[in-house]
VODREN-771883 format. One line per field, with one value per residue (C-alpha): residue in three letters; residue number from 1; x, y, z. Coordinates in pm, whole numbers. Example, Ala and Ser with C-alpha at 12.3 -4.5 7.8 and 13.67 -1.06 7.14 Angstrom:
2
aa: c(ALA;SER) $
i: c(1;2) $
x: c(1230;1367) $
y: c(-450;-106) $
z: c(780;714) $
//
This chain:
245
aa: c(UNK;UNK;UNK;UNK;UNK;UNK;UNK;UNK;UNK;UNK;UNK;UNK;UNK;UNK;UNK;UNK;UNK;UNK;UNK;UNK;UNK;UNK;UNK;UNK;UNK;UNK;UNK;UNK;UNK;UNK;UNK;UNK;UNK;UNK;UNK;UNK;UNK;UNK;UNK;UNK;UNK;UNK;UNK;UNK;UNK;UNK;UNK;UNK;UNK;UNK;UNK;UNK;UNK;UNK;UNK;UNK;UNK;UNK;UNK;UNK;UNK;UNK;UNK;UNK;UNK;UNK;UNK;UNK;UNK;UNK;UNK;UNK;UNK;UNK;UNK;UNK;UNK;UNK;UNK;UNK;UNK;UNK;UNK;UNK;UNK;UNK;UNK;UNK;UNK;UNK;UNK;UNK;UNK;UNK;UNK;UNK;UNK;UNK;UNK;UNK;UNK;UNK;UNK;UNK;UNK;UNK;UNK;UNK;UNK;UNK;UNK;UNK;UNK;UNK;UNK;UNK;UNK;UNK;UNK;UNK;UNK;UNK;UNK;UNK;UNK;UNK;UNK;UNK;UNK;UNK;UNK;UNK;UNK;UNK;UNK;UNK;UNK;UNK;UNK;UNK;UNK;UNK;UNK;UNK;UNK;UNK;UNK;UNK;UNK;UNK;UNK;UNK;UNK;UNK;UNK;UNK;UNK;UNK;UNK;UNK;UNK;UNK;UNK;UNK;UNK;UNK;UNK;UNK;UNK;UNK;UNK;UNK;UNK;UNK;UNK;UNK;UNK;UNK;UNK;UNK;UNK;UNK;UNK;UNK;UNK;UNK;UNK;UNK;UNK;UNK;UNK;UNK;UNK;UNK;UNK;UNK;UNK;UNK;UNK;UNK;UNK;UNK;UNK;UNK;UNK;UNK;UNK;UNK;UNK;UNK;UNK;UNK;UNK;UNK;UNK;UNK;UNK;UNK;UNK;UNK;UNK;UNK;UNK;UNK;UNK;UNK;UNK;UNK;UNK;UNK;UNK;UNK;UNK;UNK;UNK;UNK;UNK;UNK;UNK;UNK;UNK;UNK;UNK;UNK;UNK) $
i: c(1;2;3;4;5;6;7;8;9;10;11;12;13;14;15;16;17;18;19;20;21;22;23;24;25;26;27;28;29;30;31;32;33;34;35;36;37;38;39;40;41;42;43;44;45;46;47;48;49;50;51;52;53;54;55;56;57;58;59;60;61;62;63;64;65;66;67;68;69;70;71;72;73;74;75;76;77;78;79;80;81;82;83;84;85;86;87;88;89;90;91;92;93;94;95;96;97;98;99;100;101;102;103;104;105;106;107;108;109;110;111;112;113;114;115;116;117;118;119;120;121;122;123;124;125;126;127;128;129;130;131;132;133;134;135;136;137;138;139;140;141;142;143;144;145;146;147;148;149;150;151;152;153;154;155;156;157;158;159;160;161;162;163;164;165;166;167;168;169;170;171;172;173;174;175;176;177;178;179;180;181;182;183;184;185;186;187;188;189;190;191;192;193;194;195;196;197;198;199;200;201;202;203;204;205;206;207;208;209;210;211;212;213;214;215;216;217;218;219;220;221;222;223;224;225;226;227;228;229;230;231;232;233;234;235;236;237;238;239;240;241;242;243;244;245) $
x: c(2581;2229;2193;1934;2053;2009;2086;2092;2153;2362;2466;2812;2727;2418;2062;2198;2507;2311;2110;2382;2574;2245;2181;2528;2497;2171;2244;2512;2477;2537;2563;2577;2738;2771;3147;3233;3456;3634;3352;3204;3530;3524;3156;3317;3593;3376;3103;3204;2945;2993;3028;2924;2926;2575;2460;2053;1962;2091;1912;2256;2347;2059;2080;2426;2362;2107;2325;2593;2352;2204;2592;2727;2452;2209;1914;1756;1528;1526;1571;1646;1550;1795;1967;1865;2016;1906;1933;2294;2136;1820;1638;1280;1057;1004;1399;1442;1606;1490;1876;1814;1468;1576;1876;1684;1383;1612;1770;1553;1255;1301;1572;1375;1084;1267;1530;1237;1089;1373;1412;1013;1051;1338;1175;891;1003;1173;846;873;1048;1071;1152;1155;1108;1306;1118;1105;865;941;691;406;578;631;983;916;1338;1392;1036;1220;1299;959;802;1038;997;609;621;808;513;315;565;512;120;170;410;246;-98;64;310;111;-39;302;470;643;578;626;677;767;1034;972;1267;1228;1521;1811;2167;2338;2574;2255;2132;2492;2414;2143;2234;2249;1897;1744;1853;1759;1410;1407;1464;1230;946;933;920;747;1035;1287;1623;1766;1721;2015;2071;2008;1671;1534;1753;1572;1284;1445;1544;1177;1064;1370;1295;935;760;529;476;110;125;248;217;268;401;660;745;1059;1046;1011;628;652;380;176;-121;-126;-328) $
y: c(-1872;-2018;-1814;-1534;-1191;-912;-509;-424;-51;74;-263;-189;-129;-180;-330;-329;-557;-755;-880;-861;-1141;-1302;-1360;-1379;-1798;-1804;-1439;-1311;-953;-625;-453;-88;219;552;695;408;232;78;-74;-222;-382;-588;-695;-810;-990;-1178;-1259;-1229;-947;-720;-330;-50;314;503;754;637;1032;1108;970;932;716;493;453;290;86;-85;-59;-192;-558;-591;-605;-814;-1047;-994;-1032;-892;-1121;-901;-520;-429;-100;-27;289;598;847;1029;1384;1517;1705;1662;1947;2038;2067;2444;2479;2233;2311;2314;2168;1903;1804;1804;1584;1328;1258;1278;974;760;853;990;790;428;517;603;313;63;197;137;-240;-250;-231;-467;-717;-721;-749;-1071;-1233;-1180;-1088;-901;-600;-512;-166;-106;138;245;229;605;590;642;728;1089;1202;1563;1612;1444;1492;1505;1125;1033;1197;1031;683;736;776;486;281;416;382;-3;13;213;-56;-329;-244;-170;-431;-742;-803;-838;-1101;-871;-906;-611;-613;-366;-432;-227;-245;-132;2;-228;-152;61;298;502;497;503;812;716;304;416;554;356;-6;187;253;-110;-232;-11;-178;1;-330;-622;-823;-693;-665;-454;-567;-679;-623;-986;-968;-801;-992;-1278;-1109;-1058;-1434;-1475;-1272;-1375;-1743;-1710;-1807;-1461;-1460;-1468;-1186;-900;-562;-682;-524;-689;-572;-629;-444;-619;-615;-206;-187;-353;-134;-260;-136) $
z: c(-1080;-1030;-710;-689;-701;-422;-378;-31;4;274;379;522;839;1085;970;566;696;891;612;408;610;665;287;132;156;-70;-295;-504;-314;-425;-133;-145;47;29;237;414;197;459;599;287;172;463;426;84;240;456;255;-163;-205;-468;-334;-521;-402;-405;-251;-326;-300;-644;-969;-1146;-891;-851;-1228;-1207;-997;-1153;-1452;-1281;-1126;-1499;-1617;-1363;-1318;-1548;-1351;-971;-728;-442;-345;-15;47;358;321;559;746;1106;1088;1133;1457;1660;1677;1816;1480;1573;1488;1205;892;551;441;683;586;233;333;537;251;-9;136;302;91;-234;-281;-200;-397;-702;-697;-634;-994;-1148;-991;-1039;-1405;-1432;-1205;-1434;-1749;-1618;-1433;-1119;-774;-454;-300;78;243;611;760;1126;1409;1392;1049;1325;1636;1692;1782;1786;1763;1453;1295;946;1014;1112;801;575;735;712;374;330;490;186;-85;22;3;-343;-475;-313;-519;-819;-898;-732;-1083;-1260;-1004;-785;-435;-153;191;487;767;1082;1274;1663;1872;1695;1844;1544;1488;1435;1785;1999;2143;2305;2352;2749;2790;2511;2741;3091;2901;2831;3123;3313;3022;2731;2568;2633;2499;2739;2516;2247;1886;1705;1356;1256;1422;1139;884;977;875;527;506;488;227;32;116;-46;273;256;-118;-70;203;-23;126;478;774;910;1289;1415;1762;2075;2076;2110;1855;2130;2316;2688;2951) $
//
């Protein structure tokens, strides 16, 4: 029971399991999801995390979670901010929906920024702790298909400089993971052309990110290595954020 406490949200499959395995030695986890029940339940069986369903768009449901970790364990350490969605169908921006915009912030925006309030406030009223942001590399590179993703991972990269500035003061560090091209459920579709892309040298480090790249990444915010670093960027890509000539 000494163990420090995480939320990872949407951590049964992917990125969010990845860590979730990752840190389930070190953290009692609550990991979260939001239809995949099936999925999560085995994340439990495998690594003792607690599951909790939550769909991070909706403020009743952020709310109970929280509700939920103060109950169960009666403190928080770290918040992973994980959860995000692609857009249920790429379109070019000049035939984009307004239901799918909505959709796509709601999730991997709105829902982030206003869960991290609620885990700010906990976090310091108890001294202390951390709370990570997994963004994209799509928060500054333009997909002009799926621009509702890019905006909403864009504004995640400020939601960390916000948080980052404001909560430094009361012991609660804040850091940004920018995953790369990771092989996910997320990017299946497109595994085939994303690895030929690869290969032909779209990154320098020639492979496909795996989930537990960027979990690694985690284990060192969670570890305290970065404590004096808060605010950082955090690339986990391959070197793609590198400018070659």
């Amino acid at each position: 029971m000494d163990k420090p406490v995480a939320i990872i949200t949407g951590a049964s499959r992917g990125i969010g399991r990845g860590i979730a395995l990752e840190l389930a030695s070190t953290h009692r986890v609550v990991a979260t999801y939001r239809g995949r029940r099936d999925a999560a339940e085995s994340l439990a069986a495998a690594t003792g995390a607690e599951i909790f369903q939550c769909d991070v768009g909706s403020a009743a449901d952020r709310a109970a979670l929280v509700d939920f970790s103060r109950q169960r364990f009666g403190r928080l350490d770290l918040l992973v901010n994980n959860a995000g969605m692609a857009p249920r169908e790429r379109r070019d921006i000049l035939e984009a929906t307004e239901e799918s915009f909505d959709e796509v912030l709601s999730t991997n925006l709105k829902g982030p920024y206003f869960l991290t309030q609620l885990a700010a406030r906990w976090m310091a009223g108890q001294g202390g702790g951390r709370i990570v942001f997994v963004t994209s590399i799509s928060s500054y590179t333009a997909s002009v298909n799926r621009g509702e993703y890019c905006i909403s991972k864009a504004g995640l990269s400020m939601a960390v400089a916000l948080w980052s500035a404001r909560l430094a003061g009361a012991g609660v560090k804040v850091f940004e993971v920018r995953p790369g091209v990771i092989r996910t459920d997320m990017i299946a579709a497109v595994e085939k052309l994303y690895e030929e892309r690869i290969a032909g040298g779209l990154l320098p480090q020639r492979r496909m990110g795996e989930p537990r790249d960027v979990a690694l990444a985690v284990r060192a915010i969670a570890e305290g290595w970065l404590d004096y670093s808060t605010g950082q960027v955090l690339n986990v890509d391959g070197g793609f954020h590198l400018r070659t000539l």
